[in-house]
N, C-alpha and C positions, 0 to 999 in steps of 0.2 A: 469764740467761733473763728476758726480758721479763712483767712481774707481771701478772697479769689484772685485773681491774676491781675485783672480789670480793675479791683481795686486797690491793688497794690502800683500799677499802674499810673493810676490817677495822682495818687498819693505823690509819686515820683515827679509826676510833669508837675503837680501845682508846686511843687517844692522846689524844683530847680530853676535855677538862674540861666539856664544855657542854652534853653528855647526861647522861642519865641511869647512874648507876653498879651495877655485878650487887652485889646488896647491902643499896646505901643505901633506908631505907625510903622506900614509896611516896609516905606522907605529906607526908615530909618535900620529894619532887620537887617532888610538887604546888605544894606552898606557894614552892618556890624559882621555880616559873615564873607565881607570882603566877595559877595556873588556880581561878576560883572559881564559882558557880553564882549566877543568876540565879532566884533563886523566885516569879517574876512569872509568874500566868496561862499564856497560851502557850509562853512559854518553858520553862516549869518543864520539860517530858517531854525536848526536843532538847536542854538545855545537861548533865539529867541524862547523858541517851545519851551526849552526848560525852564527860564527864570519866568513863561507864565504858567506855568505846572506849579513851581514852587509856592507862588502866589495862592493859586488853587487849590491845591492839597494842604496847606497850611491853612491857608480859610476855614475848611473846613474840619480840618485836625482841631483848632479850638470854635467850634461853633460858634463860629458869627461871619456874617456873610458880607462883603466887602461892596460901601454902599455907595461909597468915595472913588476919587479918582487917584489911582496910585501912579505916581512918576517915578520911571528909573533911567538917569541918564549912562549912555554907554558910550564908551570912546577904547577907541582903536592901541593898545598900550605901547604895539610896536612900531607905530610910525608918526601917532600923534598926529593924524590928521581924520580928516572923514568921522568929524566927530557928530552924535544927532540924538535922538532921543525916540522915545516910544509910549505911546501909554494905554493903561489898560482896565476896560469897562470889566467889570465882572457882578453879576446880576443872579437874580434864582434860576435864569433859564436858559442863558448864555453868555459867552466874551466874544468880545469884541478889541480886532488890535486894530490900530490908528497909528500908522508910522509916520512920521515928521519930519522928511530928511533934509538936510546938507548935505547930501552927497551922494553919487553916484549909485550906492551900494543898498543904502536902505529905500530909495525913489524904487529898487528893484523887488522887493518884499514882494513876494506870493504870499497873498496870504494865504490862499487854500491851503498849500502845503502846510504854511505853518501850523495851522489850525491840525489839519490831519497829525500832523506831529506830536500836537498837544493832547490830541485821543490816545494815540499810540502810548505814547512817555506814562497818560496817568494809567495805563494800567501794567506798565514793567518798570516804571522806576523805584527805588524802593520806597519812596516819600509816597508813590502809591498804596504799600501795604502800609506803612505807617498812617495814613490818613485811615484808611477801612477801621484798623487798631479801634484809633481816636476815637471815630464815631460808634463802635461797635462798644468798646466802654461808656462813653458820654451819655447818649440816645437811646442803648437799647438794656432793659432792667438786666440784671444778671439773676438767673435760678439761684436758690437759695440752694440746690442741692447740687448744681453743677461739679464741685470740687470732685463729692463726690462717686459722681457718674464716673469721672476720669477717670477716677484710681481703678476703676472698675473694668471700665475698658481698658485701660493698662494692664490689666493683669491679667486681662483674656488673652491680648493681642501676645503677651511676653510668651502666656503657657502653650498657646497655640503657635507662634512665630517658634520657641523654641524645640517645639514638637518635629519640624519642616513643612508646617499647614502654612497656604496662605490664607489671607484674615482681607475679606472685604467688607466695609460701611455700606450702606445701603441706604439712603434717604427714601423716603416712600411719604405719599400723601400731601396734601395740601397747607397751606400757613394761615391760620386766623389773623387776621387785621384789624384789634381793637378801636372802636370812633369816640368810645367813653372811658374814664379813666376805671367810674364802676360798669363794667362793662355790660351793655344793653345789645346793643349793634354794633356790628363786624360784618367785615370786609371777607368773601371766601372764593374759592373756588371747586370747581368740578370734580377737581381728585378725587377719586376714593382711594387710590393707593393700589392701587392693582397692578400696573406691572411691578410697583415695587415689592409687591407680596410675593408674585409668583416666580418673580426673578429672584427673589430669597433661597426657595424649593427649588431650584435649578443650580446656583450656588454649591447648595449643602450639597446633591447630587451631582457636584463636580470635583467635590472635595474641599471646598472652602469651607473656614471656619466664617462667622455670616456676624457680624451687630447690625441692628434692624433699628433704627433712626426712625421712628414712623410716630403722625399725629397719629394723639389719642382717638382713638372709637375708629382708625380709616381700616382697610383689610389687612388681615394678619395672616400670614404663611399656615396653612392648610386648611383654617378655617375658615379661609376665603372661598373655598370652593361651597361653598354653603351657604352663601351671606341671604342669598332670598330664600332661606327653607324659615319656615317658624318653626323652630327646636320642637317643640310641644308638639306641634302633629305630627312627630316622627316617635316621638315615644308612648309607652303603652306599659301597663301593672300586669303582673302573670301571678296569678296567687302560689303561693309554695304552701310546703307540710308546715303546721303548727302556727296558723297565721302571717308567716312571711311572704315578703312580697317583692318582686324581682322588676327593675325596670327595663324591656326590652325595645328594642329598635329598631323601624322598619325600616332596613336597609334599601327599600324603593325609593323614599323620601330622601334617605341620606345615601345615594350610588356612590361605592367603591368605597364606606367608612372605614371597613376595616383594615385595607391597605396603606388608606391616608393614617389612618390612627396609630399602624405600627411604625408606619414614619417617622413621625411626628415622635413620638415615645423614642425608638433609636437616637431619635438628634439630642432627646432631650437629655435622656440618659447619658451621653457624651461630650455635653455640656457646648455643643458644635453653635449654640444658636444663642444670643444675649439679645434681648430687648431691651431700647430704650426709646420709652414717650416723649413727645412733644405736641404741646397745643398752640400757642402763640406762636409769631415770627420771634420776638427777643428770645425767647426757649431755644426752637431752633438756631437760630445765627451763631450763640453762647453754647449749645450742644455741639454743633461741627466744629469749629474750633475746638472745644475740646477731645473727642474723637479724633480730628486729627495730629494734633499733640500727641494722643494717649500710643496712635498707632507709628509715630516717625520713630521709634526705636527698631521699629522690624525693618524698615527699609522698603526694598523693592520690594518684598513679601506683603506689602498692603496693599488693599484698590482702594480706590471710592468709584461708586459708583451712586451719582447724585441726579437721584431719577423725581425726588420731592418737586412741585410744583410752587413754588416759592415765589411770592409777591413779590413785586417791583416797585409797589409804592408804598408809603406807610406814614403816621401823623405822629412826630414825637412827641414823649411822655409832656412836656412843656408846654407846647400846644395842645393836648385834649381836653377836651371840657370835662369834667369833675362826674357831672351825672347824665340824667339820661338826655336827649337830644329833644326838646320837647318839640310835636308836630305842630305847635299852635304857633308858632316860632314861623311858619311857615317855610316856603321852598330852602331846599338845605344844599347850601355851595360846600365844596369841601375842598382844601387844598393839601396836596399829597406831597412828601419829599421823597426822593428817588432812595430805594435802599442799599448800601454798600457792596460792591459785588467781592461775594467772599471767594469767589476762585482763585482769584490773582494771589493771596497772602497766603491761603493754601497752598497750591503750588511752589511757591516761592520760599514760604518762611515756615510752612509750619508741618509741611509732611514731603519735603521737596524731592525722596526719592520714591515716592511712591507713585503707584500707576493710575491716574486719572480719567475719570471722562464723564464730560456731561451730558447733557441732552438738550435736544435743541426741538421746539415745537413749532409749526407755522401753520398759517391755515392756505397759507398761497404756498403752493409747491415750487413754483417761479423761482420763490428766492431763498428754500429751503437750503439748498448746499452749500448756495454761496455765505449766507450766513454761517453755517455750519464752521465753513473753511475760517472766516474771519473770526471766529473764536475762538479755531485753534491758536493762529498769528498770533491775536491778542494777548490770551493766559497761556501759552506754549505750553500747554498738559497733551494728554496722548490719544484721546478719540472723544469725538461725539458724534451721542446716538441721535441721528435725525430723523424726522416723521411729520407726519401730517394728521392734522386731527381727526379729519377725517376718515383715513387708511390706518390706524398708526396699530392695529389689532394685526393686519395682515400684510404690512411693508413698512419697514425701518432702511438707512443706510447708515452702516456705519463708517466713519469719514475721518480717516487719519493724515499726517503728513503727507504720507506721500502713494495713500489708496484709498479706494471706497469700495463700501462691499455691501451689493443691496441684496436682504433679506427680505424675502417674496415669503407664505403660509398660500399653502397652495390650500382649493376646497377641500379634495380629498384630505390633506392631512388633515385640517380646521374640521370635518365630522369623523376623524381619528382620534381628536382630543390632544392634539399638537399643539403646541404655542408657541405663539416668534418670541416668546422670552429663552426658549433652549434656545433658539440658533442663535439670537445675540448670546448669550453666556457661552456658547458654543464658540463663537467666534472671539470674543473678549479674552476666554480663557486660553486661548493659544495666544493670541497678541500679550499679554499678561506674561505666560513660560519665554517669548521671545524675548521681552524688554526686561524679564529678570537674567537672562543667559547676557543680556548685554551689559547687565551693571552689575555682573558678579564680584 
């Protein structure tokens, strides 16, 4: 069987002599990769950041969590003096630096800044996408079929990229959070997948060729407009000549089928639309990555558009209990690890001329944009779509570098049968033609 990437991967790091080993002390890394800190003025705050990023992201690049106190002494190389040290807590739920000066320079240690630094750095340095990598190999299962979803969407993304189509991803729907290894209980949410569905049908009616990234059973591109009909009271027997029997359909039950239905048949017959399922978070995580792989040969001709509703927390395979959670056990504590944020190595490493954008959810509108805005900074991709749970049917903004563009569904249009997913695809699809005219 054909090895996946992840575990070819793996294979590589336990083999090699050139990284860092689960074990050997931190110190000692350090000093073997000659990493040492400049305590000069300006520099003093970003060279700290980085050698505690490096700390950080290698932590958790080999799984295991740093429960010691690691010391690294730093000294001045070109004056030889203002020499001092630093050290550094690092725990399941924060660090903490502790500066120890002789001298002038480190007594002056902000730490906020530094800290802030240390946000910034893990998510644009590269040892950031390297870390996600690690743990995305280590902790999360790989699909036994992933290899080959790729080649699949590979050969969409080439026939359609080669065409002059562009090819957007579409994540849709929610991520299961298994709490057993044979899985009883999980962790869900709200999704059903809807904008991601309908934003599908707006897509294809923009001209995009579409893969649909979507949990199993969440709503699917046309048949979403159905999901509360029960199929069976819409149909009915018409007896024909010689015993035959015709099933017909009461188009009250199912309003506009035959429209949706020639749709639906055009795309398919065109081959404009690929589905692929996911159920678990390890499915998904292992899906996108490769989706995005499959689609960095087109270039700027690809989007993502990463509308899935994706956990934040999750219990690795290591720590789950085997079987079911008994209730007799009493009250049940659970403790979650944060899951790797796959935007940053997307953007970066693995579809880095493509056009992105994510989304951003709040339930306090307060601090909707601002957040928005700091996601941009952070994974530097090209929009995200913000909203409010509340409103999020009839106002979105969308919030770029250096605009925002708020889409309002007025009533009128919303009992016209309008949806704020045209105007967003509306609006995407132009920002999308500008930022491929700029990376020609």
């Amino acid at each position: 069987m054909e090895k996946s990437e992840c575990e070819i991967e793996l294979q590589k790091r336990h083999s090699s002599s050139s990284g860092m080993q689960v074990g050997k002390p931190l110190t000692s890394f350090l000093l073997d990769k000659n990493i040492t800190t400049d305590l000069e003025g300006a520099n003093l705050h970003r060279s700290l950041a980085y050698n505690i990023w490096i700390l950080m992201s290698l932590s958790e690049l080999h799984s295991f969590q740093m429960t010691h106190l690691a010391e690294v002494t730093a000294r001045n190389p070109t004056r030889g003096t203002g020499a001092g040290s630093f050290r550094i807590y690092s725990g399941p739920h924060q660090s903490l630096l502790e500066s120890i000066s002789e001298g002038p320079e480190i007594s002056a240690l902000d730490h906020s800044r530094a800290q802030k630094q240390v946000y910034t750095m893990a998510h644009s340095d590269p040892l950031a996408s390297a870390a996600v990598e690690g743990r995305l190999c280590e902790e999360f299962a790989v699909p036994s079929h992933v290899e080959e979803v790729k080649k699949l969407m590979a050969a969409f993304a080439g026939q359609h990229g080669a065409a002059g189509r562009r090819v957007v991803l579409i994540t849709s729907g929610g991520t299961k959070v298994p709490l057993e290894s044979r899985t009883v209980r999980f962790l869900d949410n709200f999704s059903s997948g809807r904008r991601g569905a309908s934003s599908a049908e707006h897509f294809l009616d923009a001209g995009y060729a579409v893969i649909f990234l979507h949990r199993h059973r969440s709503l699917y591109p046309y048949t979403r407009r159905y999901a509360g009909v029960n199929l069976l009271d819409s149909l009915s027997f018409e007896q024909g000549g010689e015993g035959a029997e015709r099933v017909l359909v009461d188009q009250q039950q199912l309003p506009g089928i035959a429209a949706v239905l020639r749709r639906y048949q055009a795309v398919k017959a065109t081959g404009l639309l690929l589905p692929v399922e996911f159920s678990t978070l390890s499915e998904y995580l292992h899906l996108l990555k490769a989706s995005a792989q499959a689609l960095s040969s087109i270039g700027s001709q690809a989007m993502f558009y990463l509308a899935a509703a994706v956990s934040d927390f999750y219990i690795p395979a290591s720590e789950m209990p085997e079987h079911k959670i008994q209730s007799s056990n009493g009250p049940l504590q659970i403790s979650m690890k944060m899951v790797p944020k796959m935007l940053s190595p997307l953007v970066k490493d693995w579809a880095p001329k493509a056009f992105v954008i994510s989304f951003k959810l709040e339930t306090d509108s307060s601090i909707l944009l601002e957040r928005a805005r700091r996601a941009l900074a952070t994974y530097k991709h090209q929009a995200v779509v913000a909203n409010v749970l509340d409103t999020r049917r009839g106002y979105v903004a969308v919030v770029t570098e250096d605009s925002r563009h708020e889409l309002v569904l007025t009533d009128e249009e919303a009992q016209k049968g309008v949806e704020i997913e045209e105007k967003i695809i509306c609006n995407l699809a132009a920002a999308h033609t500008q930022f491929m005219s700029q990376h020609a």
